[in-house]
Structures are given as C-alpha cells and as structure tokens.
C-alpha positions in Angstrom: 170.1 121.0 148.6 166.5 120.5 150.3 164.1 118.5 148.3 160.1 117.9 147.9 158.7 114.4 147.9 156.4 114.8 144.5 153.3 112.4 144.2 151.8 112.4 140.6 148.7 110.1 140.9 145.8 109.4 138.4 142.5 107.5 138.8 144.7 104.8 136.8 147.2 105.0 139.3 150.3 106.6 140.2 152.7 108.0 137.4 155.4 110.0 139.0 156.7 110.0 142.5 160.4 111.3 143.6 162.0 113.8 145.2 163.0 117.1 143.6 164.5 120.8 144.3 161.0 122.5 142.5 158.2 121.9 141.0 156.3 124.5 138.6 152.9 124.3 137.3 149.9 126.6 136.5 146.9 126.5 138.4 143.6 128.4 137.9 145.0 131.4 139.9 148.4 131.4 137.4 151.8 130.1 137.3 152.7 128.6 140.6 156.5 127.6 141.6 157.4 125.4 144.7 160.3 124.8 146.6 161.0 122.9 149.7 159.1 124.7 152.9 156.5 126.0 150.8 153.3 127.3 153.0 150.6 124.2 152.8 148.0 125.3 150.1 145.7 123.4 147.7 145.0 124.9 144.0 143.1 123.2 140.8 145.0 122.9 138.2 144.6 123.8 134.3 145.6 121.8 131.6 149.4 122.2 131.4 152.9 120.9 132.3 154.1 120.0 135.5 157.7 121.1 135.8 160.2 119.0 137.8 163.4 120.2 138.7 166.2 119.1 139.9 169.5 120.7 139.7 170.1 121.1 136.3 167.5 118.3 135.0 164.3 118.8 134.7 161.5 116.4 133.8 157.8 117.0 132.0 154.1 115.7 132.7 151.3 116.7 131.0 148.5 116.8 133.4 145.0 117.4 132.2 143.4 119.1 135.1 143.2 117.9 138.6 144.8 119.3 141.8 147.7 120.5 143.5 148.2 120.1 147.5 151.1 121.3 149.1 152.6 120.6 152.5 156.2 121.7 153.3 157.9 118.8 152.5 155.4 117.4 149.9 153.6 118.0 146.6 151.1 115.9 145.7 149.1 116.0 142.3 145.7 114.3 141.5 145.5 114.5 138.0 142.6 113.5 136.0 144.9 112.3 133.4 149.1 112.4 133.4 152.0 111.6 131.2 155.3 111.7 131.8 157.2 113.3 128.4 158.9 110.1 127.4 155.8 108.1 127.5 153.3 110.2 125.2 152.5 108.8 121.9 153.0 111.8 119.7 151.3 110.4 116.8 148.4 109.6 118.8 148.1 112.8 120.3 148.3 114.7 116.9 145.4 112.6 115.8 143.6 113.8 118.8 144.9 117.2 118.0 143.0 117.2 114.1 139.9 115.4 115.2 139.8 118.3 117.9 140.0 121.1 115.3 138.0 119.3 113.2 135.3 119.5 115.2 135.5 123.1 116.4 135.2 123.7 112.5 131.8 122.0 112.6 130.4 124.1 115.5 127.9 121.7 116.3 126.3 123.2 119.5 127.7 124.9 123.0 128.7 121.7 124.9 130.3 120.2 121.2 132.3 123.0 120.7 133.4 123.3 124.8 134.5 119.2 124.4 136.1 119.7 121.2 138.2 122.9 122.9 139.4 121.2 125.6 140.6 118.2 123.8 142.4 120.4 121.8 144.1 121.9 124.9 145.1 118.3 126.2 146.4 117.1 122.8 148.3 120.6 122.6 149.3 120.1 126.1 151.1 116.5 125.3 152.4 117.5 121.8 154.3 120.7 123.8 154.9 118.1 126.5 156.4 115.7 123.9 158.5 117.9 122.0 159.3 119.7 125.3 158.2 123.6 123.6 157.9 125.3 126.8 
C-alpha cells in the first residue's frame, strides 16, 4: 500500500515523523482526510487530533492549532503545540482543564474569557487525545 511521509514539528522541535497510509485532521474549513497523491494544499488547523493511520493502527496527536501543508507524497504539520497520545500527562492536563473552567466562571473581561476558552479546548483536546474518545 502507498504511504505519506508525515512531519509533525513544533517550535520545540519535531514530535512525529513516519510514514503512513492516512492522515485525518480538521482544519478551519472542516474535517480533512489524506491519502497518498493528495492534490498539494495548505489549510490552518483548529485545535484537535491528528489521526494517523496505518493499516489497522492508528496513532493520536493533539495539536493545538498550527498548519497543514500537503504535497503528494508528504504531509507536514507546524503545530504551535503537539503531543503524541502516550506522552500527555493526563493529570496535568485536567488541572489545566478546571483552572480553564474556573476562569470562564469568573468572566473577567472579553480577552479573559477568549484565553480561558481556548485553554479549555487544548486541555479537552489532550484529555480526548489521552483517553483516545474520538
């Protein structure tokens, strides 16, 4: 079976790079899936799980925005942050989860409020990432 080269790479440096048979992931347009000869594209990417598949294994990072580039052959993935499933701290990341809501509960102001949302969605992101609930 034909295979992608997939490059995971953070300003921390690179966290995932193999081949696969597909990769899925949602972007700001929706849920995007990629196989091998894929038409060269480049898409932001939301908050969410990267999806690595191949045959009947498939592996998780949690990416916290960044972007996708696609070339036929290769996938590439400039995240701002990444983890691969086996490597989040799940205690950690609930921690990050309750500080998160308790700061939406405070309602502080409009740019409070838009910080404490999003690092809800990244802490959500790596518990689902963790605990693989996709």
């Amino acid at each position: 079976m034909k295979t992608l080269k997939v490059n995971i790479v953070t300003p921390d440096g690179p966290v995932y790079d193999s081949e696969v048979e597909m990769v899925s992931t949602k972007a700001m347009s929706g849920e995007l899936g990629i196989l091998p000869g894929h038409i060269p594209m480049v898409a932001p990417l939301q908050i969410g799980a990267v999806r690595l598949k191949n045959g009947n294994n498939t592996e998780l990072v949690a990416v916290s925005g960044g972007f996708l580039e696609v070339r036929p052959e290769q996938v590439t993935i400039l995240a701002q942050a990444a983890e691969k499933a086996e490597g989040i701290d799940i205690e950690r990341a609930k921690e990050a989860k309750n500080r998160a809501e308790s700061r939406l509960q405070a309602q502080q102001g409009d740019l409070d409020f838009r910080r404490a949302e999003l690092a809800l969605k990244r802490a959500m992101n790596r518990i689902n990432v963790s605990e693989r609930n996709f």
